[in-house]
RODO-2510 file (C-alpha; in nm, 4 decimals, decimal comma):
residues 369
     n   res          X          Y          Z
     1     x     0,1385    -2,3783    -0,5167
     2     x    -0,0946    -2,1072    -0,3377
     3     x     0,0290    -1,9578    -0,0098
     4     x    -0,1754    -1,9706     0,3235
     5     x    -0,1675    -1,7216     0,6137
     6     x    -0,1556    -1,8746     0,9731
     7     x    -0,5117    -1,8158     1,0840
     8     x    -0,6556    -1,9136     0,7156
     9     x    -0,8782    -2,1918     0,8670
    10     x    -1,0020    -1,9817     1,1614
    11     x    -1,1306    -1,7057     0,8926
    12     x    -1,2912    -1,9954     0,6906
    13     x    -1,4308    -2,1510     1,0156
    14     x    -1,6010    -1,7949     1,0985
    15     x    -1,7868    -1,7802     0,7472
    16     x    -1,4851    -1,6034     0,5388
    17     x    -1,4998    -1,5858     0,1705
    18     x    -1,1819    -1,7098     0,0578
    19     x    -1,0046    -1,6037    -0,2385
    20     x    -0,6682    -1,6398    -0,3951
    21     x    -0,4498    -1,2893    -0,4207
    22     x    -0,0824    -1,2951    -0,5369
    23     x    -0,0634    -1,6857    -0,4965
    24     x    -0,2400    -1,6526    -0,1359
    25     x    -0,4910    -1,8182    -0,0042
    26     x    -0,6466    -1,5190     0,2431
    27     x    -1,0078    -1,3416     0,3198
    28     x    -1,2056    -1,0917     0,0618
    29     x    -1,4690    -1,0703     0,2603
    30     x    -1,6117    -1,1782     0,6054
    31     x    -1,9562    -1,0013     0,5529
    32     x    -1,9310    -0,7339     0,2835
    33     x    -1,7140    -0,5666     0,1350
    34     x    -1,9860    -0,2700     0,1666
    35     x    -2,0347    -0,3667     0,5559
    36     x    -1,6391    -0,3645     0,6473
    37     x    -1,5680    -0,0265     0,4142
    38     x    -1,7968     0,1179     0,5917
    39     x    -1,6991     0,0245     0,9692
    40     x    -1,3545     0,1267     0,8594
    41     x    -1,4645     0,4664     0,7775
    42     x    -1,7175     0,4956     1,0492
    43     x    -1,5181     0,2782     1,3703
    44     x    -1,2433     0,0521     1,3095
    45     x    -1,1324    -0,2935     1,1251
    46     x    -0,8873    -0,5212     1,1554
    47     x    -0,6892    -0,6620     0,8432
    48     x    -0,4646    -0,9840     0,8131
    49     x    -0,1947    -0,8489     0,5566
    50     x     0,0241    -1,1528     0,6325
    51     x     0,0418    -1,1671     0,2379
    52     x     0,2723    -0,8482     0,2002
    53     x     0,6727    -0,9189     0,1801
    54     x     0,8675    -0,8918     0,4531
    55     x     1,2695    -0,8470     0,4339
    56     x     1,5074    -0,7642     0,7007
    57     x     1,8289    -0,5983     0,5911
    58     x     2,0872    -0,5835     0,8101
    59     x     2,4378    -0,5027     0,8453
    60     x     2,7451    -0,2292     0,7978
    61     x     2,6147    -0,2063     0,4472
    62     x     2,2766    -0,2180     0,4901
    63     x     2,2413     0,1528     0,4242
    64     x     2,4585     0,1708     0,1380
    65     x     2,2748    -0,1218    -0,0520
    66     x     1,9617     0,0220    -0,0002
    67     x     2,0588     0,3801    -0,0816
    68     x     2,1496     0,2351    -0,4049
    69     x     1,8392     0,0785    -0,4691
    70     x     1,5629     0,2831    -0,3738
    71     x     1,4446     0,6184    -0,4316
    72     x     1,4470     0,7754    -0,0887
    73     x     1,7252     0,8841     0,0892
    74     x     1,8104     0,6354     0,3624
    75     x     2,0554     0,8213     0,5220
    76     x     1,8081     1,0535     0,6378
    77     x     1,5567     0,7850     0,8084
    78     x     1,5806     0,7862     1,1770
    79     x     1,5547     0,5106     1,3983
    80     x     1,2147     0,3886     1,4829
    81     x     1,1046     0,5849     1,1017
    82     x     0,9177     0,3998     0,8186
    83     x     0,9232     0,5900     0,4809
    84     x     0,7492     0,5224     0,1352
    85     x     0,9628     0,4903    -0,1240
    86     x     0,9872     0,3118    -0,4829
    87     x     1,2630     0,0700    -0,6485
    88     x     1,3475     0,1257    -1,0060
    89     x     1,5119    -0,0334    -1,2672
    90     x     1,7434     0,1645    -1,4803
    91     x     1,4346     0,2850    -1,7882
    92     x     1,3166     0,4649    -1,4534
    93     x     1,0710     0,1806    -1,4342
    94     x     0,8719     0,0826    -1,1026
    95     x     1,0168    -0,2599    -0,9739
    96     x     0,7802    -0,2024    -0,6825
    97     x     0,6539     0,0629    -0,4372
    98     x     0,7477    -0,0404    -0,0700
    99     x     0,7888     0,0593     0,2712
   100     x     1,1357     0,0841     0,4182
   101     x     1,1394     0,0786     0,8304
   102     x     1,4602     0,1364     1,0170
   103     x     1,4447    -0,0678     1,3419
   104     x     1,3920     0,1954     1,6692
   105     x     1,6633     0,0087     1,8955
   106     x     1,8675    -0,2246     1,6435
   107     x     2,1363    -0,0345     1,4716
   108     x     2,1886    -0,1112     1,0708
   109     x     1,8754    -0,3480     1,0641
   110     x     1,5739    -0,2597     0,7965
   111     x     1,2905    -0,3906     0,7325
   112     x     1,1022    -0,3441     0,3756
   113     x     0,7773    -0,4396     0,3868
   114     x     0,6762    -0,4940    -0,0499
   115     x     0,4031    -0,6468    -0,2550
   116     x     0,3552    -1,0041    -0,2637
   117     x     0,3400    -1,0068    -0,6012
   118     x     0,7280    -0,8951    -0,6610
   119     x     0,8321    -1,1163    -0,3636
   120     x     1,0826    -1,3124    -0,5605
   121     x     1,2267    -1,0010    -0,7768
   122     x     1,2671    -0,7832    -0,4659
   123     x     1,4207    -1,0587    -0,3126
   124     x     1,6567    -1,1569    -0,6093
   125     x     1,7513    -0,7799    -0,6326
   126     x     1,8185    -0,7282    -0,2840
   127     x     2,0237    -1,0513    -0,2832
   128     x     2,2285    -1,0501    -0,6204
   129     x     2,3025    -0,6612    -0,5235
   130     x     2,4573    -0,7204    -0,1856
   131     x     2,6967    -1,0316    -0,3118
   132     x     3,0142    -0,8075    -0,2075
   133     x     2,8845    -0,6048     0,0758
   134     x     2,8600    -0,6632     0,4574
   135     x     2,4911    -0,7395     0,4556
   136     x     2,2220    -1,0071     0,5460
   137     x     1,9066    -1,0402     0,3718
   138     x     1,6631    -1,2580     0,5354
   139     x     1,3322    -1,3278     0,4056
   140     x     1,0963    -1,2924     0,7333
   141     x     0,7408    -1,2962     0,5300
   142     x     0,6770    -1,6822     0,6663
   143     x     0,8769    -1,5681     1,0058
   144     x     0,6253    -1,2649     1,0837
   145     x     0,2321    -1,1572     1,0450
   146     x     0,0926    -0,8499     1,0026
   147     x    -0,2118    -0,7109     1,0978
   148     x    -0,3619    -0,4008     1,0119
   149     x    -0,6393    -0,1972     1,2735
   150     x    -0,7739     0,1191     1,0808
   151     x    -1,0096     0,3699     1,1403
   152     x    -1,1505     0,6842     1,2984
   153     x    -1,1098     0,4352     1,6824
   154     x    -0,8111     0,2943     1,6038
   155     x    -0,6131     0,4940     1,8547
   156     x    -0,8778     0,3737     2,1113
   157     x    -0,8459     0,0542     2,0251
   158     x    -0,4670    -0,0435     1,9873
   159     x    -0,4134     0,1894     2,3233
   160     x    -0,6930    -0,0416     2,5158
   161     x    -0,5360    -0,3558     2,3742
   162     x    -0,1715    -0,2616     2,4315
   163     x    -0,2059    -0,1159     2,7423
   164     x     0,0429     0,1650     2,5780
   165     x    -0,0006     0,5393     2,5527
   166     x     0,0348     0,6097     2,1989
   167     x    -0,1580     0,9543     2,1586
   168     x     0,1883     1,0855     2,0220
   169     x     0,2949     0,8328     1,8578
   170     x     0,3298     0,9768     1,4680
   171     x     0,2496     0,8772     1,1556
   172     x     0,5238     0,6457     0,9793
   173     x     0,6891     0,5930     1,3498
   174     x     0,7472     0,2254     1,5500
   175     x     0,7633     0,1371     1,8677
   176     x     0,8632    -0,1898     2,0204
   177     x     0,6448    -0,4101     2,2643
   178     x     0,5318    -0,7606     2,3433
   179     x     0,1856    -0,9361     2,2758
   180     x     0,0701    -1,2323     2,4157
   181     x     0,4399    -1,3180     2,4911
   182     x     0,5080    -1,2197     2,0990
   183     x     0,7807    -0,9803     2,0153
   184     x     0,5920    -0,7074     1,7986
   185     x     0,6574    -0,3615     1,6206
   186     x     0,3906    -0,1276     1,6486
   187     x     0,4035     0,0833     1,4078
   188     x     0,1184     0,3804     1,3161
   189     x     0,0442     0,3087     0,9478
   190     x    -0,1645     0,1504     0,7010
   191     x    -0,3565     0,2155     0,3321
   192     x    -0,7008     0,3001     0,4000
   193     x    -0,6576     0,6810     0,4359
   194     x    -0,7333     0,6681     0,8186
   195     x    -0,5620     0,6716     1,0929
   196     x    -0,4134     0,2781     1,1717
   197     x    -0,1639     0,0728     1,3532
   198     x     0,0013    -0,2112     1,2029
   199     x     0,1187    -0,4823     1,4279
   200     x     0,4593    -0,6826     1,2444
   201     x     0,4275    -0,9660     1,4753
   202     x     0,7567    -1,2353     1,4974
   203     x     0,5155    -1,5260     1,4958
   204     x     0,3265    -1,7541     1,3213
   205     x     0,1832    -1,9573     1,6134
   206     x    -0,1713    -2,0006     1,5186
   207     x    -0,3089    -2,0097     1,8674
   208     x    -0,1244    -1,6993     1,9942
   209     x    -0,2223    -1,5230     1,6761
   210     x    -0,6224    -1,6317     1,6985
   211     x    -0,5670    -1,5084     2,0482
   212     x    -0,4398    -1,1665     1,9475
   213     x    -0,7071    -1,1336     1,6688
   214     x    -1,0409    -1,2564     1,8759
   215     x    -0,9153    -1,0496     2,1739
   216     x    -0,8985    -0,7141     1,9183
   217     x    -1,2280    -0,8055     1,7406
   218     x    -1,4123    -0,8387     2,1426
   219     x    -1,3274    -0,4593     2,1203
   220     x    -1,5859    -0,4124     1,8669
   221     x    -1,3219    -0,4252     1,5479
   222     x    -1,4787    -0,5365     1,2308
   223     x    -1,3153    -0,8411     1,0484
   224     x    -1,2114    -0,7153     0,6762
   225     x    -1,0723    -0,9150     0,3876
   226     x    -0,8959    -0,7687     0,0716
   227     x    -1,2457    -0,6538    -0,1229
   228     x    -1,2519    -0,3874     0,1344
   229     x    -0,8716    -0,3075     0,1467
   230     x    -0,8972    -0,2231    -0,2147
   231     x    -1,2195    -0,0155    -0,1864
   232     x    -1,0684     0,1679     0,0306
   233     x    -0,7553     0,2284    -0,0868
   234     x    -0,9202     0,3777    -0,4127
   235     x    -1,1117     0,5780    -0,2639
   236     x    -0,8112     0,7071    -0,0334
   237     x    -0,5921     0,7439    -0,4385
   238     x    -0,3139     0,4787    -0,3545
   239     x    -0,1997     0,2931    -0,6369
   240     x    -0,1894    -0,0888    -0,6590
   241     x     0,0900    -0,2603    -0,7914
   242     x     0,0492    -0,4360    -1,1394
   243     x    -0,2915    -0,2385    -1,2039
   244     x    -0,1689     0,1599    -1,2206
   245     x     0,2441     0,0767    -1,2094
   246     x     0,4699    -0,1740    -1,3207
   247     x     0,8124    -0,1284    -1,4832
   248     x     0,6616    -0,0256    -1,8134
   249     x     0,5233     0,3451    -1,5356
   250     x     0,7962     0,5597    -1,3734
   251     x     0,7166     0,7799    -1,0847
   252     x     0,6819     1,1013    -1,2932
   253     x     0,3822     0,9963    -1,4778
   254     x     0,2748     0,7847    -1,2114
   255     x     0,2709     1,1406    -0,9723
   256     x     0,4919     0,9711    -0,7629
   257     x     0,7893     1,1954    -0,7280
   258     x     0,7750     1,2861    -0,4013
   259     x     0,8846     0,9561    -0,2630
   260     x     1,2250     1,0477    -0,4899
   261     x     1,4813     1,1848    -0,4164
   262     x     1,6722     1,3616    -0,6822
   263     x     1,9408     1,4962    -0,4999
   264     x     2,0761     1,1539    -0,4338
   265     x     2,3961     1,1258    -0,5866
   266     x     2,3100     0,8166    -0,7551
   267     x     2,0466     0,5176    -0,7207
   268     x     1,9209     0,3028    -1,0022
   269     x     1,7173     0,4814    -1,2690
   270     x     1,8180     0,8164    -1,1781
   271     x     1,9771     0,8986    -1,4675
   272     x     1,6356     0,7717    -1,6530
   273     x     1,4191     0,9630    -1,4327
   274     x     1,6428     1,2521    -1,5047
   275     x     1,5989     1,2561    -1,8787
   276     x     1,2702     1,2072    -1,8232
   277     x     1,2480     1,5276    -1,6454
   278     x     1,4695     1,7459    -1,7967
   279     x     1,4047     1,6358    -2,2035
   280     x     1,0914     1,4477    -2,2754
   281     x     0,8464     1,5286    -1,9920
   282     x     0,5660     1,3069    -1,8970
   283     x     0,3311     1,1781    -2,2325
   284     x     0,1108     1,1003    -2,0045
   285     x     0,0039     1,1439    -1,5739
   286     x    -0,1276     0,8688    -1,2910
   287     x    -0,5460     1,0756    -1,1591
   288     x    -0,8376     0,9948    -0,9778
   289     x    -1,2140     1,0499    -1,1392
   290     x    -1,5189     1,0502    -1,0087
   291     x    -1,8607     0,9433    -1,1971
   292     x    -2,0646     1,2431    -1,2978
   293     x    -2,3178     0,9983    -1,4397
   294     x    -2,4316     0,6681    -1,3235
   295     x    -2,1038     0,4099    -1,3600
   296     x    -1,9311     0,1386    -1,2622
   297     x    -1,5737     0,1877    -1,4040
   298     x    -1,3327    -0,1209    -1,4816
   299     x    -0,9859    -0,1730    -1,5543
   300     x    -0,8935    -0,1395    -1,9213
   301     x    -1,1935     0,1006    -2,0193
   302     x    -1,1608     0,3911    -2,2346
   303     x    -1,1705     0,7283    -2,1260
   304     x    -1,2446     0,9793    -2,4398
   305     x    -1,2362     1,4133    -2,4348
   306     x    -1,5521     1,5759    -2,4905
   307     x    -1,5188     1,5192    -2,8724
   308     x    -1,5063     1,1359    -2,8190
   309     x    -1,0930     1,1423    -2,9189
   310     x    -0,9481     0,8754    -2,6552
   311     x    -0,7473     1,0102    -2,4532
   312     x    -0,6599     0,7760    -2,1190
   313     x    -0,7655     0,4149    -1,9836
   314     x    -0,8746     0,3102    -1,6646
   315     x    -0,6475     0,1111    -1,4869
   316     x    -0,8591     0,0568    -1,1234
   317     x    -1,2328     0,1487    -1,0805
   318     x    -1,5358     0,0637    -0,8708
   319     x    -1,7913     0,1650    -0,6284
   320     x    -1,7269     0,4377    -0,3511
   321     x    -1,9152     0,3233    -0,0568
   322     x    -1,8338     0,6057     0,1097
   323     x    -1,9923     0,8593    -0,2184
   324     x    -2,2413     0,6217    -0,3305
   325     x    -2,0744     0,6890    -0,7050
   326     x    -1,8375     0,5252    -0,9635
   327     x    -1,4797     0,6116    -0,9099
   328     x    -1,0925     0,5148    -1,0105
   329     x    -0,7482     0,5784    -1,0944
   330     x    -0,6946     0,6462    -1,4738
   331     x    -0,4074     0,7813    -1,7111
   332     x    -0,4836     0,9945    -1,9305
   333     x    -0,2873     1,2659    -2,1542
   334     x    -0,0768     1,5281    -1,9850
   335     x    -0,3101     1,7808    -2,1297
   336     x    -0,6330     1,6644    -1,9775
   337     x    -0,4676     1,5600    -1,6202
   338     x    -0,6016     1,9237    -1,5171
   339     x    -0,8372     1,9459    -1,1374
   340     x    -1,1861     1,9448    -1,2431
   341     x    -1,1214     1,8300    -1,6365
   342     x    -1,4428     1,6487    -1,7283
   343     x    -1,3775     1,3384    -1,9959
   344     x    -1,5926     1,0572    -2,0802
   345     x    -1,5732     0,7247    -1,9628
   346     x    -1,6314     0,4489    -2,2495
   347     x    -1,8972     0,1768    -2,1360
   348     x    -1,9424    -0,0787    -2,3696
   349     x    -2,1222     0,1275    -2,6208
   350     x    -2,2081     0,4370    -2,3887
   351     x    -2,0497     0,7046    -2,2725
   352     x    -2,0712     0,8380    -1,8995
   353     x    -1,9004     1,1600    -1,8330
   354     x    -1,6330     1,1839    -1,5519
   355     x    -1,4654     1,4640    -1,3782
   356     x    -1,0768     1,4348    -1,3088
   357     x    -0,9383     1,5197    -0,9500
   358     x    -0,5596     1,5396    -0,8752
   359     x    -0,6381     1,4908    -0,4767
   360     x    -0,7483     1,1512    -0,3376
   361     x    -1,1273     1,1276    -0,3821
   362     x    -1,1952     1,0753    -0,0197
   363     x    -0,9439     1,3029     0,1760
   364     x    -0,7533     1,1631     0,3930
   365     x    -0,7706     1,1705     0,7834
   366     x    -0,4737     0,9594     0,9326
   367     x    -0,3514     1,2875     1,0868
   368     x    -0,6213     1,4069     1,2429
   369     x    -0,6072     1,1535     1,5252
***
């Protein structure tokens, strides 16, 4: 049975295109996906990410469960920090790429913000992992929304709507504050490769929330559904769960190491990662391309060397709004994951030739702001 954010029939009501992601009902689109990529690159838009997981972990063992399950080192995260990080299973495999949070004025509470799509296995882990420990884990995804405002005035924005100074507020960093009588965690993130704010709202009143959302769209904040989100976000080199990882990808040829920590003493698929490392070395990395000739790449096409030998697949691809050329996330053979590398991309029966970047195609400007 699908899932429905809150505000669902206020975004249909406005002329949303509705679409089902993950088992959600929520937005793609309330114009364009062209028309919101664009504002978000150019001014700001607003995102309902309701969708994402949400678990609080809390308790005298909160740290050591989840230093034992992810990648990062918790002990290190101060209060008030969010930090990227991955959970594994013991082939080194990605369970799921997440955010970890540790609350600024709470002690021993977390929050992991995850993919919808794992929900129930980063739930079950979480849960059959802390059976002897001193720890709660609480669900909070149908407790909580989440919006997301990104963009070049996103700073302008959130500050006029909060009423808060947060010109030095950092990257990955929370603060706690109240909207529309709605206990909220501000926190300066998001996945677009600009600056943004996400607001973790404990609510799911849908007239306080419409009131929160109409009063941030009055400020000249474009509407944006998930076609846009994922435009961006390839553009900006972020992989999606279940397109460029899964467990059958670990974070060495998904050029994800540096949200591991190796000198952990232990967390699961360390050992795996290890071997990985130290005797096999990656078959295989996680790049970005860009089009050198008119194409629209898709997940699952070929990508051949020069001599028409394949050599990678495509596993996310589309239009760069922002480039005006075909783009994408491919792996391809250790030996050809080199900075400018040009391939060909396999189109039906053409080939297009591509050139291989190891930096996000659009760079990113979230800390310019």
């Amino acid at each position: 049975m699908s899932k429905s954010t809150p505000l669902l029939q206020h975004y249909s009501e406005i002329g949303a295109e509705i679409g089902e992601f993950a088992n959600w009902r929520t937005p793609l689109w309330f114009t364009s996906n062209r028309e919101e990529h664009i504002a978000v690159r150019s001014s700001a838009g607003i995102f309902d990410v309701t969708h994402m997981t949400r678990i609080l972990v809390e308790g005298r063992d909160a740290e050591k469960l989840l230093q034992e399950k992810l990648t990062i080192d918790v002990q290190k995260i101060k209060s008030g920090k969010m930090k990227y990080s991955l959970m594994c299973n013991e082939a080194g495999g990605i369970i799921d790429d997440l955010t970890i949070l540790k609350h600024p004025s709470i002690p021993e509470r977390y929050i992991i913000t995850s993919n919808a799509v794992t929900h129930d296995k980063v739930l079950r882990i979480l849960k059959s992992s802390s059976q002897n420990l001193n720890v709660e884990i609480e669900d909070i995804t149908f407790k909580t929304c989440l919006f997301a405002i990104q963009g070049p005035r996103s700073l302008e924005v959130v500050s006029k709507f909060t009423n808060l100074d947060l010109k030095n507020l950092k990257w990955f960093t929370s603060i706690e504050t109240n909207i529309e009588g709605v206990e909220t965690l501000l926190i300066r993130s998001g996945y677009t490769g600009e600056n943004g704010y996400e607001l973790l709202l404990w609510s799911w009143d849908i007239e306080k929330l419409k009131k929160i959302w109409n009063d941030i769209v009055k400020l000249g904040v474009t509407p944006c559904g998930l076609a846009a989100r994922d435009s961006l976000r390839l553009e900006s080199g972020y992989p999606l769960y279940g397109q460029d990882i899964d467990e059958e990808t670990n974070p060495v040829e998904a050029r994800l190491m540096f949200a591991v920590d190796m000198s952990k003493q232990k967390f699961t698929g360390k050992e795996s990662i290890e071997k990985i490392l130290r005797e096999e070395g990656p078959k295989r990395f996680l790049v970005y391309f860009k089009c050198i000739e008119r194409a629209i790449p898709r997940r699952g096409y070929q990508i051949l060397d020069m001599n028409g030998r394949l050599v990678g697949e495509v596993t996310s691809g589309g239009f760069s709004f922002t480039l005006g050329i075909g783009i994408g996330l491919c792996y391809v053979k250790s030996d050809y994951a080199r900075e400018g590398e040009r391939l060909k991309l396999k189109v039906k029966d053409k080939e297009r030739e591509i050139e291989i970047t190891l930096n996000p195609i659009v760079p990113h400007r979230m800390k310019e702001a």
